[in-house]
C-alpha positions as CSV (number, residue, x, y, z in Angstrom):
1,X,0.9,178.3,185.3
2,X,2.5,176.5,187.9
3,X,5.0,178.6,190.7
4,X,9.1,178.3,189.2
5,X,11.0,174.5,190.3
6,X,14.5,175.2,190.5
7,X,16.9,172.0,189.6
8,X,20.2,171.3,190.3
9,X,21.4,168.9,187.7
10,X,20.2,168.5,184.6
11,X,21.2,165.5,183.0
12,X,19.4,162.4,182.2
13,X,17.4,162.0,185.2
14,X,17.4,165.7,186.0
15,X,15.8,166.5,182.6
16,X,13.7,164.0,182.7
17,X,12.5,165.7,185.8
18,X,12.3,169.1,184.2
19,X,10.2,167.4,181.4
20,X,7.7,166.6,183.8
21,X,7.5,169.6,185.9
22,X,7.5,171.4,182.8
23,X,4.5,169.5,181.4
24,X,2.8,170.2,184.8
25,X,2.7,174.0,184.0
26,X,5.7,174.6,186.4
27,X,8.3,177.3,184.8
28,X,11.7,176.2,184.7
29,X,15.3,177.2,186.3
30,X,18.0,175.4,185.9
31,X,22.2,174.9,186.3
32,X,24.3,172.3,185.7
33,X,28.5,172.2,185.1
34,X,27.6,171.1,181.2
35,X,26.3,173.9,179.5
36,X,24.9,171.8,176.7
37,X,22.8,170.6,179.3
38,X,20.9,173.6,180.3
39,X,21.2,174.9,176.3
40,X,19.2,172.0,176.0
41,X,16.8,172.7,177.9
42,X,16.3,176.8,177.8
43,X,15.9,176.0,174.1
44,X,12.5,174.3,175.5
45,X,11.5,177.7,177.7
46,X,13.5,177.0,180.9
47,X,15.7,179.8,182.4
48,X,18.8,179.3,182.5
49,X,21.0,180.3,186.0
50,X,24.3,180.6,186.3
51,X,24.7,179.2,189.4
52,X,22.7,176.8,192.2
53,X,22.4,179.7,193.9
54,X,21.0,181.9,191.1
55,X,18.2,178.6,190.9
56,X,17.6,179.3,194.5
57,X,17.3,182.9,194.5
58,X,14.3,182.2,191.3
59,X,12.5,179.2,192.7
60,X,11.1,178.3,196.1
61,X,11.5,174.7,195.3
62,X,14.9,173.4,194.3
63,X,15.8,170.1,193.2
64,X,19.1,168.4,193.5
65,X,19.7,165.9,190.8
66,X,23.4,165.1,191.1
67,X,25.3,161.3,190.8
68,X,27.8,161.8,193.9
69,X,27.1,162.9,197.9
70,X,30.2,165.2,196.8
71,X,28.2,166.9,194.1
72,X,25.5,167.1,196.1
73,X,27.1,169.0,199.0
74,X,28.8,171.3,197.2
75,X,25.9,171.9,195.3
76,X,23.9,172.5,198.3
77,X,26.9,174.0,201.0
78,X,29.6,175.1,198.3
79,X,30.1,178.7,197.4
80,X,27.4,180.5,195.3
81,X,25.4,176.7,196.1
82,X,21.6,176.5,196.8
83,X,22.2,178.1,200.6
84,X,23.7,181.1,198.8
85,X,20.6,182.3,197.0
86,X,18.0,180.6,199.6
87,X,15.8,182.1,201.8
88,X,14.2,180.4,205.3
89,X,11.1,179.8,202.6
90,X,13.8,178.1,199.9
91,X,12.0,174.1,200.1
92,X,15.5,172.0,199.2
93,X,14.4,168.5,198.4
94,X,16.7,165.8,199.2
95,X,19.1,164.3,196.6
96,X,17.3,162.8,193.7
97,X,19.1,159.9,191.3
98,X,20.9,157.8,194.1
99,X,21.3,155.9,197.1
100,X,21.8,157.3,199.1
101,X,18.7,158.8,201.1
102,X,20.3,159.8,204.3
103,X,23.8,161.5,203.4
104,X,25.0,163.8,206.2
105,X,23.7,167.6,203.7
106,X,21.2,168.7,206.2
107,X,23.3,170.2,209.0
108,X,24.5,173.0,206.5
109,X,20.9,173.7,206.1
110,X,20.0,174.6,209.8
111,X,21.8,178.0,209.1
112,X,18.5,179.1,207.4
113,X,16.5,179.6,210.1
């Protein structure tokens, strides 16, 4: 079994991401605002967080698979985001599903360090 992916987002693309890492061997956790959307998808074994930051505090690697550069920041920067539960070890990978590959989200993350 594979070490827990955290993801961000989990709606068309992001499940379709979850599917893969999932058939990988890689345990689940995920949020997203819909709860349908991560019903969905503990129903299939993931863990469900409450939070972005919950994903971060269960998984080294966290996804962000959000449609807007607002989404993503407060996903990332906002209260009880990714930087809330993440540790300097936390891996965030950049935005997934737009694009936009250089939005300004990185500076927040320096404060890890």
């Amino acid at each position: 079994m594979g070490e827990p992916v955290g993801i961000v987002g989990v709606g068309l693309l992001g499940s379709a991401v979850a599917g893969v890492l999932r058939d990988a061997g890689h345990p689940l956790v995920v949020h997203d605002v819909v709860a349908e959307k991560v019903s969905a998808l503990a129903e299939r074994g993931a863990r469900a967080a409450r939070s972005a930051a919950e994903v971060a505090r269960n998984a080294r690697v966290v996804f962000t698979v959000l449609p807007t550069l607002e989404s993503v920041e407060d996903a990332i920067a906002g209260v009880d985001g990714v930087l809330a539960g993440a540790t300097a070890q936390t891996v965030i990978l950049p935005p997934c599903g737009w694009s936009r590959p250089r939005a300004p989200v990185a500076p927040p993350c320096s404060t890890l360090r």
